[in-house]
C-alpha positions as a Python dict, from the first residue, in 0.01 Angstrom:
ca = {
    (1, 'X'): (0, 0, 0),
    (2, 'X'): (-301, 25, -220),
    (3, 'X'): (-609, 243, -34),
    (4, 'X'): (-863, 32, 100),
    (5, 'X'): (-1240, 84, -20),
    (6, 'X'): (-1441, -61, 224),
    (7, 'X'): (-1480, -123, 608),
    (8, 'X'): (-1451, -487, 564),
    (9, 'X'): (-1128, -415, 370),
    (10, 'X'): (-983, -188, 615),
    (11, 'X'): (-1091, -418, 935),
    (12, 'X'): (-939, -748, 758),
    (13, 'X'): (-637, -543, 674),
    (14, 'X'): (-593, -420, 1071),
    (15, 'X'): (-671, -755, 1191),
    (16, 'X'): (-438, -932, 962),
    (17, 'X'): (-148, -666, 1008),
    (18, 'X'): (-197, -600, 1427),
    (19, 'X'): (-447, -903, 1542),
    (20, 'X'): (-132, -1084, 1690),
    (21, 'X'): (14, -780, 1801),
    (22, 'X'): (-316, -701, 2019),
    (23, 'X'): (-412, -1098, 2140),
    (24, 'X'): (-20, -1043, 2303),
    (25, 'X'): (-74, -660, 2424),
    (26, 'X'): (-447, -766, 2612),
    (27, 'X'): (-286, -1105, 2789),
    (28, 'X'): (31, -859, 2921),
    (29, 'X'): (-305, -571, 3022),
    (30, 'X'): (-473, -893, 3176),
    (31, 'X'): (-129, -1028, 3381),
    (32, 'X'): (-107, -670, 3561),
    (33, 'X'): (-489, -631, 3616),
    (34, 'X'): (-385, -578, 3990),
    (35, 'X'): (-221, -270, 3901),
    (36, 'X'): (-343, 105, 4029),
    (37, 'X'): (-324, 241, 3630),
    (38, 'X'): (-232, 130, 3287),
    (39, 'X'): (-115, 291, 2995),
    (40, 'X'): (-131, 173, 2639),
    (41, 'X'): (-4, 455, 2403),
    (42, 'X'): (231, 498, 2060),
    (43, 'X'): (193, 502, 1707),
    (44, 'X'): (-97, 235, 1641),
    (45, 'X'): (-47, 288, 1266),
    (46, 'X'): (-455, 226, 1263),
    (47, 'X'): (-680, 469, 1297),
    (48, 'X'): (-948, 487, 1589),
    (49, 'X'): (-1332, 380, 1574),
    (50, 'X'): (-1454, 689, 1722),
    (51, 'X'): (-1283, 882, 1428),
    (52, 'X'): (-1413, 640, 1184),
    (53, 'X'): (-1805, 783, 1209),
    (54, 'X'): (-2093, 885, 979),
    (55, 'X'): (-2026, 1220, 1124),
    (56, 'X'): (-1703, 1210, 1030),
    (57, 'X'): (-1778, 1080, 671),
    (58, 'X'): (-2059, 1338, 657),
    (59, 'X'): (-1763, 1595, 757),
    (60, 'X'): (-1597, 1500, 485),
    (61, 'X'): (-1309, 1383, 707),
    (62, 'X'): (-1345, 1031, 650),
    (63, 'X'): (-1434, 861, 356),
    (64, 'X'): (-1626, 584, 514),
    (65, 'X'): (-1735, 446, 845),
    (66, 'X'): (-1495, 217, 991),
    (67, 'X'): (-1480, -23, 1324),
    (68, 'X'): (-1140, 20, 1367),
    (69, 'X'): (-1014, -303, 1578),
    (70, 'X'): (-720, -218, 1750),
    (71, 'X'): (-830, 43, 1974),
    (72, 'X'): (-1200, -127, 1970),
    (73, 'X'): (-983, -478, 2158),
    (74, 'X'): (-750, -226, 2406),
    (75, 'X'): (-1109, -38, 2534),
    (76, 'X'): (-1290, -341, 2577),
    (77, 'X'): (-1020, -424, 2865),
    (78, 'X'): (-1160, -101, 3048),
    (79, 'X'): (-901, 159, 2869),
    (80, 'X'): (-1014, 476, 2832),
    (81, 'X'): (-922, 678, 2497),
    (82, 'X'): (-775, 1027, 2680),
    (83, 'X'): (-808, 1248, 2380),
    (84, 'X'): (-1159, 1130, 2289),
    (85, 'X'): (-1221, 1118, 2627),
    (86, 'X'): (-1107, 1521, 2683),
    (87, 'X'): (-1242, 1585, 2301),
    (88, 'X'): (-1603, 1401, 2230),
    (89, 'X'): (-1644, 1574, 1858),
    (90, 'X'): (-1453, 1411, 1597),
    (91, 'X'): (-1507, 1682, 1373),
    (92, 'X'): (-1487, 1965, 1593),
    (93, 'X'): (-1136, 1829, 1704),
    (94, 'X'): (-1023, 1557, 1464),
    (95, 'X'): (-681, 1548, 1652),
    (96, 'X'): (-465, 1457, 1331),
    (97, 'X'): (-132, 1288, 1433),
    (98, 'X'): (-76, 1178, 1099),
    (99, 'X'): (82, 1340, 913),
    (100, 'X'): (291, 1694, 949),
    (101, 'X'): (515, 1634, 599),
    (102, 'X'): (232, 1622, 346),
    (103, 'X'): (-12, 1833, 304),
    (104, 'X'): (-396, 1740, 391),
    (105, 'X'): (-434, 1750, 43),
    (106, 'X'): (-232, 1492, -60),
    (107, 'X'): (-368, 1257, -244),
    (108, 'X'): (-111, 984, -183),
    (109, 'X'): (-173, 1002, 172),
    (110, 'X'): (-496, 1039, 446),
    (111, 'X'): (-403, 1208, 738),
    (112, 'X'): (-582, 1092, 1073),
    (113, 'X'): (-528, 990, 1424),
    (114, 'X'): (-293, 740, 1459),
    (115, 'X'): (-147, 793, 1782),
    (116, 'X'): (-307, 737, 2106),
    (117, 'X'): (-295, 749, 2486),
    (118, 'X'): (-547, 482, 2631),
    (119, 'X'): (-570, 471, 3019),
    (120, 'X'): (-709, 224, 3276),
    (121, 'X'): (-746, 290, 3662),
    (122, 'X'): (-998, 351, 3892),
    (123, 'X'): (-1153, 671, 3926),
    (124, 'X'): (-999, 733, 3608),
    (125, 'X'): (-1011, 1133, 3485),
    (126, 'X'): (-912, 1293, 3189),
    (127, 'X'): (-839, 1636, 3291),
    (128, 'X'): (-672, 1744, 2972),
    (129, 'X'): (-547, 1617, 2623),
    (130, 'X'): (-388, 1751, 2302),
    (131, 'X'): (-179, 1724, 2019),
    (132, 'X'): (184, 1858, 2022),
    (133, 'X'): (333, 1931, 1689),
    (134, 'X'): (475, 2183, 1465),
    (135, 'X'): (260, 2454, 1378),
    (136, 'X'): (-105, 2565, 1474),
    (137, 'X'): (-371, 2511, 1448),
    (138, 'X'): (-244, 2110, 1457),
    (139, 'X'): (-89, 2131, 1797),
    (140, 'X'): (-195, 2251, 2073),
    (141, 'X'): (192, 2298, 2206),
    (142, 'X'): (433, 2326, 1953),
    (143, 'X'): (717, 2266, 1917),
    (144, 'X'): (990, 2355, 1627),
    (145, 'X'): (1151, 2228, 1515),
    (146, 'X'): (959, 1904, 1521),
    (147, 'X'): (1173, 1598, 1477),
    (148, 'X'): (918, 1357, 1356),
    (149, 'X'): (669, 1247, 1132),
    (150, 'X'): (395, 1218, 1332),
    (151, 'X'): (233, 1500, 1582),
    (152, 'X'): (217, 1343, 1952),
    (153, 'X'): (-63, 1286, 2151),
    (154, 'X'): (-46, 1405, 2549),
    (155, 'X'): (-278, 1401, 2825),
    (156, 'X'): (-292, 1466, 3203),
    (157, 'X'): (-525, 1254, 3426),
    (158, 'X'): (-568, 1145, 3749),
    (159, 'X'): (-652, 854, 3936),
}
């Protein structure tokens, strides 16, 4: 796919490529809203608002500012985003899930966040979050080998 050079460009492209995918994923969130907790977590394949930022940009971590709308539609049913959550700074702890096999040089590829663990419940708390991967600094538990091409996102909370 060609790299996208705008927000509008990258929003129309998540929208077009995961808008059906998400109308279907917040009417199942809204048919269990009687539940004690939900969990919405995988490989989005989108990146996340909150990584999206000036500061980011001004980082040089991101090349532009984007309202990511994948994880934007899952939070505004009430999820939580545990890493963010445990992990405020986007610079300080980008949280890169994307890619282990190239390097974050690459400039064929842009590594990010991809993967997530979003929570709902009452009296939600994050009490801890991190990547697990192949090497650190990446991960924060490692593992090796590691069997895939992404790094994993975990977190512990309690409701």
């Amino acid at each position: 796919s060609p790299f996208l050079k705008t927000a509008d460009e990258a929003v129309k492209s998540a929208s077009e490529t995961r808008g059906k995918a998400l109308a279907l994923l917040v009417s199942d969130i809204k048919s269990e809203a009687d539940a004690e907790a939900q969990f919405v977590m995988g490989d989005f394949n989108e990146p996340s608002h909150w990584d999206w930022t000036a500061k980011a940009v001004a980082a040089g971590n991101q090349p532009l500012v984007v309202e990511y709308p994948t994880t934007k539609g899952v939070e505004a049913e009430g999820f939580v985003d545990t890493f963010r959550s445990a992990f405020p700074d986007e610079v300080a702890k980008p949280g890169i899930t994307w890619t282990p096999t190239t390097e974050p040089t690459d400039k064929e590829d842009h590594h990010d966040r991809i993967d997530f663990i979003l929570a709902r419940a009452k009296n939600l708390k994050v009490i801890s979050a991190g990547i697990v991967g192949e090497k650190a600094p990446e991960a924060d538990l490692v593992v090796t080998p590691w069997p895939s091409d992404h790094r994993a996102t975990m977190a512990v909370v309690s409701f």
